[in-house]
C-alpha positions as CSV (number, residue, x, y, z in Angstrom):
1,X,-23.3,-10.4,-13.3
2,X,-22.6,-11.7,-9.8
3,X,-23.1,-15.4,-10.7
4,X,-21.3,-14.8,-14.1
5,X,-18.0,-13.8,-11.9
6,X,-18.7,-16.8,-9.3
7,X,-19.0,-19.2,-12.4
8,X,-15.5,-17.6,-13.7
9,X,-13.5,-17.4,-10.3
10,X,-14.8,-21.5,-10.2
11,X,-13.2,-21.7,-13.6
12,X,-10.1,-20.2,-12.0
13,X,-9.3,-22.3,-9.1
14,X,-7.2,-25.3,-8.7
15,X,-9.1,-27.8,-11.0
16,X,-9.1,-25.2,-13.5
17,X,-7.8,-27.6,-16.2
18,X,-10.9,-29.4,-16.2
19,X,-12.8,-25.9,-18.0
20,X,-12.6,-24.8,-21.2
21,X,-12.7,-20.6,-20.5
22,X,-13.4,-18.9,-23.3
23,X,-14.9,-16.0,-20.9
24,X,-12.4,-14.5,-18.8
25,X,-10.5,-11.2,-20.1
26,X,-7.3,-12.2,-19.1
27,X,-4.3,-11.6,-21.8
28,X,-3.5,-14.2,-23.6
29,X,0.5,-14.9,-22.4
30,X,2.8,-17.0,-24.7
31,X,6.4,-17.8,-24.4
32,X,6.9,-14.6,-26.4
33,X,4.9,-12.2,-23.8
34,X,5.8,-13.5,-20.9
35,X,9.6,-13.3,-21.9
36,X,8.9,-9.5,-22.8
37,X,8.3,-8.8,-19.4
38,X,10.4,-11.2,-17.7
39,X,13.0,-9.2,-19.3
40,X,11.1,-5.9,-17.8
41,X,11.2,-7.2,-14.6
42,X,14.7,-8.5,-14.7
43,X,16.1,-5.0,-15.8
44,X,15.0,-3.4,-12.4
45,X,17.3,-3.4,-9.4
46,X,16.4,-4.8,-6.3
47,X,17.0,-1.4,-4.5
48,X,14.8,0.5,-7.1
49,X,12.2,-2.4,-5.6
50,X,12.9,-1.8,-1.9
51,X,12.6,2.2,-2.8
52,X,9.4,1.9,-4.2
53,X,7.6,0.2,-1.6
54,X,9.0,1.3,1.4
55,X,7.4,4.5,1.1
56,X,4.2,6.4,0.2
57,X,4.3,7.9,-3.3
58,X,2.3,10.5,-5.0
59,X,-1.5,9.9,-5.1
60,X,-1.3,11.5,-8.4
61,X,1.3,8.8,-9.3
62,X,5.2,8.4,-10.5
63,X,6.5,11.9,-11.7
64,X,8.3,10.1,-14.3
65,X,6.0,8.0,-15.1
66,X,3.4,10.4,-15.8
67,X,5.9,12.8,-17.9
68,X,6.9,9.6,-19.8
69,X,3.2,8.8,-21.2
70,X,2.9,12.0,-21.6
71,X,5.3,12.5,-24.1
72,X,4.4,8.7,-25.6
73,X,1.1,10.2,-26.4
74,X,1.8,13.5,-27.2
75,X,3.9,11.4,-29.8
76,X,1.3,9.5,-30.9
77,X,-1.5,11.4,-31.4
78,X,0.1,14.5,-31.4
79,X,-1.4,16.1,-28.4
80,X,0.6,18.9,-25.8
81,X,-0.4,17.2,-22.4
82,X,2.0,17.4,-19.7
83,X,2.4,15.6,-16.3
84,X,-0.5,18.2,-15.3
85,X,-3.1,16.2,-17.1
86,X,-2.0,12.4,-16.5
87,X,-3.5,10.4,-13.4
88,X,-1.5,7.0,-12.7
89,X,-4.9,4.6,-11.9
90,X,-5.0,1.3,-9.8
91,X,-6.2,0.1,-12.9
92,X,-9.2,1.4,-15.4
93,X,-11.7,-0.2,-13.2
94,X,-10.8,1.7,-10.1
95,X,-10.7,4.8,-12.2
96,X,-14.3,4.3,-14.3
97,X,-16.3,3.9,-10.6
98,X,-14.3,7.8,-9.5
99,X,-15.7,8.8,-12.8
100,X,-19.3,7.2,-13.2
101,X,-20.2,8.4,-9.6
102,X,-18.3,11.9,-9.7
103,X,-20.7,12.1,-13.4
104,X,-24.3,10.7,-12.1
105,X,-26.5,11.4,-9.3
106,X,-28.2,14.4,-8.0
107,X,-27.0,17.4,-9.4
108,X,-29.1,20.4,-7.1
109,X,-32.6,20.0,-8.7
110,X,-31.2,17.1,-10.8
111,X,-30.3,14.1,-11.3
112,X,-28.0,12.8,-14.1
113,X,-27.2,9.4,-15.4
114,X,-24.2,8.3,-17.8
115,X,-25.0,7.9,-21.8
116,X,-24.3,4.8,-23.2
117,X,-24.9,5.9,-27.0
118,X,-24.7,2.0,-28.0
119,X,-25.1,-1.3,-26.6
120,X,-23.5,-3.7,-25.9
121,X,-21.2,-2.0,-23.8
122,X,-18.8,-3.2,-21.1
123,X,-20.3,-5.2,-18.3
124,X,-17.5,-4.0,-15.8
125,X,-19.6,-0.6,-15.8
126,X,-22.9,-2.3,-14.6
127,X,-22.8,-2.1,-11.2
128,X,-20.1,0.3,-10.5
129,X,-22.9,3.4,-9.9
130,X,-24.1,3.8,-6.3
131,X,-27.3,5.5,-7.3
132,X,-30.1,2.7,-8.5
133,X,-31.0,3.2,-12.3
134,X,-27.9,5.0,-13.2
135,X,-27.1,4.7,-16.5
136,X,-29.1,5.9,-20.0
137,X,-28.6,3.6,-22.8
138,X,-29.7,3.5,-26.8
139,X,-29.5,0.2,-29.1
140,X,-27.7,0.6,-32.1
141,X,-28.9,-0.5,-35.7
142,X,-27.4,-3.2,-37.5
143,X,-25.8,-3.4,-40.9
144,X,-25.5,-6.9,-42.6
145,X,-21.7,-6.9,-44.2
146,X,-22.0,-10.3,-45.4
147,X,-23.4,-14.1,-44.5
148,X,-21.3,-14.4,-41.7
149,X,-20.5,-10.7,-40.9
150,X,-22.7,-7.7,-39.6
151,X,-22.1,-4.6,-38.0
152,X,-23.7,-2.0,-35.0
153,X,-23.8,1.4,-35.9
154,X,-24.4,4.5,-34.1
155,X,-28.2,5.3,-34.5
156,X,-27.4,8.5,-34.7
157,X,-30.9,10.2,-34.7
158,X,-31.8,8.2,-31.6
159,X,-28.7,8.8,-29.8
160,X,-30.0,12.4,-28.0
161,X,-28.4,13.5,-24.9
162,X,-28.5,16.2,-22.8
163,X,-26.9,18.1,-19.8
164,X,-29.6,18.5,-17.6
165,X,-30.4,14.3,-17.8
166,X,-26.8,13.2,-18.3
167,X,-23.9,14.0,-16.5
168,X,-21.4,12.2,-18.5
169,X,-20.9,10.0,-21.6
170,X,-19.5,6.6,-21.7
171,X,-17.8,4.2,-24.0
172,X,-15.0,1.4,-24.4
173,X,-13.0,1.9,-27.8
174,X,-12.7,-0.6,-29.4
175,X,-16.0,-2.5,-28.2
176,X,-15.8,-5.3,-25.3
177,X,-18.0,-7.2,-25.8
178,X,-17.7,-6.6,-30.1
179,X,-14.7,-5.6,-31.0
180,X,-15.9,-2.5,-32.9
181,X,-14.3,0.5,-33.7
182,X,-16.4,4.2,-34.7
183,X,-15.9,5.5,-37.9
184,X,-14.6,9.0,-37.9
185,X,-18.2,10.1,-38.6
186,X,-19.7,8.5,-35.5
187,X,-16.5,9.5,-33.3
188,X,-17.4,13.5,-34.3
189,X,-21.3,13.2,-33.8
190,X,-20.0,12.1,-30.3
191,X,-17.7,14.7,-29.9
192,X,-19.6,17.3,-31.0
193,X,-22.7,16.1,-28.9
194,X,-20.5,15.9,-25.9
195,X,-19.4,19.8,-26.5
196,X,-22.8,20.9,-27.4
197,X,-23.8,20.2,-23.8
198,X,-20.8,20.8,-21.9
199,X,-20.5,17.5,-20.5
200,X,-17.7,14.5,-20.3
201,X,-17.0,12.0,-23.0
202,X,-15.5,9.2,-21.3
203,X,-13.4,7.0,-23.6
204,X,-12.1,3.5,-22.5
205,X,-9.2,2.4,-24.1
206,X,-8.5,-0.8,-22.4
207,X,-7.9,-2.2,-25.7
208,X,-7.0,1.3,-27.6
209,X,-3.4,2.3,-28.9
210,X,-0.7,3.0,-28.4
211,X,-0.8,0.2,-25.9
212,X,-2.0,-2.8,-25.9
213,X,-2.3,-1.4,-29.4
214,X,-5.4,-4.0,-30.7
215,X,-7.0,-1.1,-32.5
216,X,-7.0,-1.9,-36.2
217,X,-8.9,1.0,-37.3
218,X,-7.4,4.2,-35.3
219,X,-9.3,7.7,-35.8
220,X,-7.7,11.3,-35.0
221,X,-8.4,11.4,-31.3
222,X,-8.5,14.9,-29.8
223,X,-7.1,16.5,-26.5
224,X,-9.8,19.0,-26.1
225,X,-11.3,19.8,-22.3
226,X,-14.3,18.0,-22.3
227,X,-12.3,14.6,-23.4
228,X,-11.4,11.8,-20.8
229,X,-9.1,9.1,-22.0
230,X,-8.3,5.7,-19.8
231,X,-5.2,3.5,-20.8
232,X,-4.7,0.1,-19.5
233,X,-1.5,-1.7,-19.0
234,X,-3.4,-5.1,-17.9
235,X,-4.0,-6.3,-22.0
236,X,-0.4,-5.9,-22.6
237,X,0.3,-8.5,-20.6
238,X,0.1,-7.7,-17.1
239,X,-3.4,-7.6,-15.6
240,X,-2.4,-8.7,-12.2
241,X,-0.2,-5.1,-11.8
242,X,-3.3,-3.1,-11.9
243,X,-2.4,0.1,-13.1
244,X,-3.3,2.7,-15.6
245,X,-3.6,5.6,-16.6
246,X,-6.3,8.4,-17.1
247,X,-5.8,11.4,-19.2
248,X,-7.9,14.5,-18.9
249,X,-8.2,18.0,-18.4
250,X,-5.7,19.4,-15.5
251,X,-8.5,20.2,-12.8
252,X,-10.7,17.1,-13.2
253,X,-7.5,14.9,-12.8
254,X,-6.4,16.9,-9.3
255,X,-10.0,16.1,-8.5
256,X,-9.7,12.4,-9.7
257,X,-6.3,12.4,-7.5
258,X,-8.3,13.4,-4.4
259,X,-10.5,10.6,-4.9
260,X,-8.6,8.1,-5.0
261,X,-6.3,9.5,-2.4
262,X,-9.5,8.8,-0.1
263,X,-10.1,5.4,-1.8
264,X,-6.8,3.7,-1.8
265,X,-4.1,6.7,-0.7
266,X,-2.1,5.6,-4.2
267,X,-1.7,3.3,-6.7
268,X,0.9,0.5,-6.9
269,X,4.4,1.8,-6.7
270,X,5.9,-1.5,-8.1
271,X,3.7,-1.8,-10.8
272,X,4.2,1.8,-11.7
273,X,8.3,0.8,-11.8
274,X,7.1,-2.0,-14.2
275,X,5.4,0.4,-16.8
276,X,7.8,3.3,-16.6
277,X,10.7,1.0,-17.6
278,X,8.6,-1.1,-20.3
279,X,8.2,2.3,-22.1
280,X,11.5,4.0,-21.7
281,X,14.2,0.9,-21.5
282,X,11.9,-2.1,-23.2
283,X,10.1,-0.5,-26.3
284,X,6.4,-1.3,-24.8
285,X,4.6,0.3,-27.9
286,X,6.8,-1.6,-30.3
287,X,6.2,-5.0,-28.3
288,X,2.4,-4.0,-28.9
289,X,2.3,-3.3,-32.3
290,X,4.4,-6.0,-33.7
291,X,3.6,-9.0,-31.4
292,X,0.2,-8.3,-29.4
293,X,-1.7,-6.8,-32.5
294,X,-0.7,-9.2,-35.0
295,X,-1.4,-12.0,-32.4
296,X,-5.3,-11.1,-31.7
297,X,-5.6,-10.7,-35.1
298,X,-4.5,-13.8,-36.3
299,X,-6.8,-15.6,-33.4
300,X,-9.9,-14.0,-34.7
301,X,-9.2,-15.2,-38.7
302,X,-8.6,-18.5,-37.5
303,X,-11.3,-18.6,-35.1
304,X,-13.7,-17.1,-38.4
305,X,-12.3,-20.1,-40.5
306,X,-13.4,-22.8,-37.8
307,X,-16.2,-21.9,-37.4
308,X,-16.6,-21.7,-40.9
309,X,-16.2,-25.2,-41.0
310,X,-17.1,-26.4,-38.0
311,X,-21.2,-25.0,-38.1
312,X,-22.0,-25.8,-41.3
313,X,-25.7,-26.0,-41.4
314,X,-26.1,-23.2,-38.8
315,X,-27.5,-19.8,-38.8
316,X,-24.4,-17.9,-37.2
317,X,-23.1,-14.2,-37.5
318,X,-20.2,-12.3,-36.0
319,X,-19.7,-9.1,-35.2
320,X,-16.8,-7.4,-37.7
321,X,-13.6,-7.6,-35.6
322,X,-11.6,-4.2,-35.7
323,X,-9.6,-4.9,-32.4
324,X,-9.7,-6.1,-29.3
325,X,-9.5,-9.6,-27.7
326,X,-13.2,-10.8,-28.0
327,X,-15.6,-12.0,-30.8
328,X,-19.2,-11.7,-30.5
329,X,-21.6,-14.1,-32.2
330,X,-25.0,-14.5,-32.9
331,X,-27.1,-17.5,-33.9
332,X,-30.0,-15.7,-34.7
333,X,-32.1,-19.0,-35.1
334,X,-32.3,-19.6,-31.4
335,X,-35.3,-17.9,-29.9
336,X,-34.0,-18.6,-26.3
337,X,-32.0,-16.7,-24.3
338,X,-28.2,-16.5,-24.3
339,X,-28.3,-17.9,-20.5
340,X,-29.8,-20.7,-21.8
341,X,-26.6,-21.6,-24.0
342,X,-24.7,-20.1,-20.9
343,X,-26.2,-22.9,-18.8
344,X,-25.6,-25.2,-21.3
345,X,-22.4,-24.8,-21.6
346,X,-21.4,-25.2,-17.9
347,X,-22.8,-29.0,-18.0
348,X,-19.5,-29.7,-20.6
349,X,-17.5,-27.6,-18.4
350,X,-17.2,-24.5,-21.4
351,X,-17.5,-21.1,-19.9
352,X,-18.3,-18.8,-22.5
353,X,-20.7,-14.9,-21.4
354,X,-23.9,-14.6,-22.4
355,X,-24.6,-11.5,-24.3
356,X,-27.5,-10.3,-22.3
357,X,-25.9,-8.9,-19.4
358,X,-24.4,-6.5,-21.5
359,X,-27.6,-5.0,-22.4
360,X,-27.4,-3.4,-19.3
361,X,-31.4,-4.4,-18.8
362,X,-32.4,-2.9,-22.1
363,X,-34.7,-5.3,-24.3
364,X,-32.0,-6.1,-27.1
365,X,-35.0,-8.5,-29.0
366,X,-35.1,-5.9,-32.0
367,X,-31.7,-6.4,-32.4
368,X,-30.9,-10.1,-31.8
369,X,-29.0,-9.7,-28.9
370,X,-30.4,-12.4,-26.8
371,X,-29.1,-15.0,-28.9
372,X,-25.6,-13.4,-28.7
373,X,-22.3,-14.8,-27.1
374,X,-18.6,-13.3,-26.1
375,X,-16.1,-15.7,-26.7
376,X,-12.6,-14.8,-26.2
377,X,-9.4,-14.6,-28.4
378,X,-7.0,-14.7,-25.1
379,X,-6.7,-18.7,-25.9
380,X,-4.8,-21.7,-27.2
381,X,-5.7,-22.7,-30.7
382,X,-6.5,-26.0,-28.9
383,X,-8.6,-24.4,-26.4
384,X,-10.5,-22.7,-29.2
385,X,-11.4,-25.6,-31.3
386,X,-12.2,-28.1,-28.2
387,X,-14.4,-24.9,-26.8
388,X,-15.8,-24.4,-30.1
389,X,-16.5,-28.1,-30.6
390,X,-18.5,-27.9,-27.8
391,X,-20.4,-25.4,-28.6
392,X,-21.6,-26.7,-32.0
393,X,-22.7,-29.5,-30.2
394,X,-24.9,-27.3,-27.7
395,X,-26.3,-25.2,-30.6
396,X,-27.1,-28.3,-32.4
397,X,-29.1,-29.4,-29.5
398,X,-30.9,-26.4,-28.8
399,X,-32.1,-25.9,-32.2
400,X,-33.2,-29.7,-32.4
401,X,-35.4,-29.2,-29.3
402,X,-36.9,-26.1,-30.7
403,X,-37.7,-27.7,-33.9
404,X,-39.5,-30.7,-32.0
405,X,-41.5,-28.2,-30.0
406,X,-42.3,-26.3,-33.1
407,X,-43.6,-29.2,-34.7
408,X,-45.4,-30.3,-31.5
409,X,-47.0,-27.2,-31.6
């Protein structure tokens, strides 16, 4: 993971326009986005500016700003949260390593580790826990849709946990790295499970609705006490702000405000003015739903129909998109690792993440995961056909030296 994030920060710098990234998670900012919140940011007085950070604020966050998503959720899923039971974040990262170490470690005579019910699961999670070994994981099983299309399910009677090995569970909704979305049957074993043994179910809606809103199969989330929700404002178009929100029971979130009191005294006061008047003066979940969500989605049926025509004589699956910004894809046919196409890749200057490291160490062979790939959606059109391009090309070439070394053989 370390080298991943040196390759991409290389990516990043000045001669940056001699990559092709299709890895990073940055939003992808057209004219249309990034006149959205130009407009956002043009609406706000320079005093309200100065008074924001010329002073402390509350650790907890903006008053306002927590009554105001408040009562955009409560409106959306039709929950009766108040101000009580929102925490303004320095962004979901900063929020998931208060959580994953207040949930894991020793617990009197034992020690607990956070559930993953399915891989492959968000890499930003990986190394966040200060305890060695600190997360449980399961594999899921796979169901073939089409030729080109498959999908992970929850295996359901493999996915046991418990409160005195687990202290919390874990999951991004929809998937980074797959773009999947739980059926209301999987969502209630989890919930259910999660109640049964009196322990957190962590969900990370980085990607979720209402915003950035690239959820295209919603279920009937709950506000019940065992239920953390985290919101992120960075996929609607501003992930150098770092804020969001978390949204939980009243006593865990003055606990989570303690925490991060100690960590970073509060979060950003500017970027807290950003959000509050995106929501209440610029129509934030309206931006989402009829320009972000349409966008994505439109970027992963063109990105389907080149590679439709672009691998032609290659054994290659994706993962069914139902949201987010990323498509996962497997060629199946490759018996080497996805580092090796990683590797690969770098030579042409492409920068695309290997699926392993989001197997959080688990052997993923049963499954096909080593020959899986996260490409992202956050692009050009032109970016994605020159990266794809590429790609075919380095597929084509690793499946040629296979078959000479099977027929050496």
């Amino acid at each position: 993971m370390i080298k991943l994030a040196k390759d991409i920060n290389m990516s990043l710098s000045s001669d940056s326009k001699q990559w092709l990234n299709l890895g990073v998670g940055n939003p992808l900012i057209t004219k249309e986005v990034e006149e959205y919140w130009l407009s956002v940011i043009k609406s706000i007085s320079a005093e309200k500016v100065a008074q924001s950070v010329m002073s402390y604020g509350s650790t907890s966050g903006d008053l306002l700003l927590r009554k105001t998503c408040s009562e955009l959720l409560n409106k959306h899923y039709g929950w009766e949260t108040t101000a009580e039971n929102i925490l303004v974040t320095n962004g979901s990262q900063s929020l998931f390593f208060m959580l994953n170490n207040i949930f894991s470690g020793q617990f009197n005579s034992d020690s607990k580790k956070i559930f993953i019910p399915a891989l492959p699961e968000y890499v930003g999670y990986s190394g966040q826990i200060l305890n060695q070994d600190g997360f449980d994981a399961r594999l899921p099983t796979v169901k073939n849709i089409d030729d080109k299309e498959f999908i992970y399910k929850l295996d359901i009677e493999n996915c046991h946990v418990n409160r005195r090995e687990h202290g919390a569970m874990i999951l991004s909704f929809p998937s980074n790295p797959t773009g999947k979305c739980l059926s209301e049957q999987e969502w209630q074993f989890l919930v259910k499970a999660a109640e049964n043994e009196g322990i957190p179910l962590i969900i990370d809606c980085a990607y979720g609705n209402p915003f950035p809103g690239l959820c295209h199969q919603p279920i009937d989330f709950k506000m019940l006490p065992n239920l953390v929700y985290s919101f992120s404002f960075s996929k609607a178009g501003i992930p150098g702000s770092r804020i969001g929100i978390a949204v939980a029971d009243s006593a865990l979130v003055a606990n989570l405000s303690l925490s991060q009191c100690n960590a970073t005294i509060q979060p950003n006061a500017y970027a807290q003015l950003l959000a509050n008047q995106a929501i209440n003066h610029h129509d934030l979940s309206r931006f989402c739903h009829q320009v972000l969500r349409p966008m994505y989605s439109d970027m992963a049926l063109f990105a389907k129909t080149l590679m439709m025509d672009l691998f032609k004589g290659i054994n290659w699956k994706m993962h069914q998109y139902s949201g987010g910004m990323f498509l996962w894809i497997q060629f199946s046919d490759l018996k080497c690792n996805s580092q090796v196409i990683y590797e690969e890749a770098k030579k042409h200057k492409l920068i695309i993440v290997p699926g392993d490291v989001f197997f959080f160490g688990v052997d993923s062979s049963s499954i096909g995961g080593e020959q899986c790939i996260r490409i992202s959606l956050a692009v050009s059109e032109r970016t994605l056909i020159e990266g794809l391009s590429i790609l075919k090309n380095i597929i084509h070439k690793l499946l040629v030296k296979k078959a000479k070394a099977e027929a050496t053989f």
